[in-house]
C-alpha positions as CSV (number, residue, x, y, z in Angstrom):
1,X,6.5,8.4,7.6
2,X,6.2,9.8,10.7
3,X,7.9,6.2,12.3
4,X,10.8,6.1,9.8
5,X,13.5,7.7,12.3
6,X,13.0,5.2,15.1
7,X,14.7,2.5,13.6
8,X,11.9,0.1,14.2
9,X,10.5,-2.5,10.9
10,X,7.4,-0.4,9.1
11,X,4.6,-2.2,7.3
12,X,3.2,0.4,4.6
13,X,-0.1,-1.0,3.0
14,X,-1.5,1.0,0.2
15,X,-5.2,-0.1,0.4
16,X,-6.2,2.6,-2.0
17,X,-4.4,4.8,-4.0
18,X,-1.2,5.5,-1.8
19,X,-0.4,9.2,-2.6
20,X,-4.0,10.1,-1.2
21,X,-3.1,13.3,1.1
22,X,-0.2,14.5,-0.7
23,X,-1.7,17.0,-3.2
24,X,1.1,18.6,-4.7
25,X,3.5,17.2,-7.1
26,X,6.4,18.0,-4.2
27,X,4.4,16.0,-2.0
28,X,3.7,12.7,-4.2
29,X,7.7,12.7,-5.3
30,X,9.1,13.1,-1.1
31,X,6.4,10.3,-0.8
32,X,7.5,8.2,-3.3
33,X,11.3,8.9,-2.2
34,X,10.1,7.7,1.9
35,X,8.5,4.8,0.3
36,X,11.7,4.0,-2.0
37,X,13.8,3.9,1.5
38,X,11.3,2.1,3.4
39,X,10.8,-0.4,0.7
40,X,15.0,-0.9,0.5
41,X,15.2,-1.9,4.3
42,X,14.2,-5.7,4.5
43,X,12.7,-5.4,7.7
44,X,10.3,-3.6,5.8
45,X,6.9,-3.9,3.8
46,X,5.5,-2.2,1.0
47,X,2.7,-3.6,0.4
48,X,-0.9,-3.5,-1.4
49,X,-4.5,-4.9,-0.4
50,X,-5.2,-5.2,-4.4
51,X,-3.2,-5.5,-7.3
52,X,-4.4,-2.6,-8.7
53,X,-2.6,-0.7,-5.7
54,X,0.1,-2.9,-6.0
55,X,0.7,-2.1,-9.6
56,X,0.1,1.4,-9.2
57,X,3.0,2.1,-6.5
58,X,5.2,0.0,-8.6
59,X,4.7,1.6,-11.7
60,X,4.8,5.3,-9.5
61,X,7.9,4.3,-7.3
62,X,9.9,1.7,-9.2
63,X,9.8,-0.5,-6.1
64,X,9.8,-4.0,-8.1
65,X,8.1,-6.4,-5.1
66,X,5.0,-5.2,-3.9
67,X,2.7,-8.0,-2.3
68,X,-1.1,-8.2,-2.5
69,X,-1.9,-8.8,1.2
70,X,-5.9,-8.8,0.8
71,X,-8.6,-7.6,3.6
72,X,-9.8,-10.8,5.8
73,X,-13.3,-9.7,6.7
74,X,-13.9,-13.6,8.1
75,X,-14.2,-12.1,11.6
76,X,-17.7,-10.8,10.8
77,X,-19.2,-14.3,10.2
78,X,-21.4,-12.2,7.0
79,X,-21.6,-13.8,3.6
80,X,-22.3,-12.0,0.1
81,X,-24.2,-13.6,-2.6
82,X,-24.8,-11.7,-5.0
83,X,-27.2,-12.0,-7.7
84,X,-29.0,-10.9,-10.8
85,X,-32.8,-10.1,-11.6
86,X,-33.8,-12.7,-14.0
């Protein structure tokens, strides 16, 4: 929010539960208001790393196009394989 005035494109990825930090139900609506405005400018993003995210700040803001834009953990060169006792 804090970069909103300067004019400049903002990228806003909810990567879990978006309103964390804004407690009070005064907060969460001035939130969802900022994220309304960002989300009209098209040099902006509002955007999710999960659709459950995604869903959520549409179904909390109205904002109709929220991307999924995942986590790449590639970098790490790990793998997971997960599997069960037999």
């Amino acid at each position: 929010e804090v970069f909103m005035g300067f004019g400049r494109p903002v990228i806003a990825v909810a990567s879990t539960r978006y309103e964390i930090g804004r407690y009070g139900s005064k907060e969460w609506k001035e939130w969802n208001k900022n994220l309304v405005d960002i989300a009209a400018n098209p040099r902006n993003i509002v955007a999710a790393n999960n659709r459950f995210d995604a869903e959520y700040v549409k179904y909390f803001t109205g904002i109709k196009d929220v991307p999924v834009i995942p986590n790449y953990c590639g970098y790490t060169g790990a793998s997971y394989n997960p599997t069960r006792p037999d």
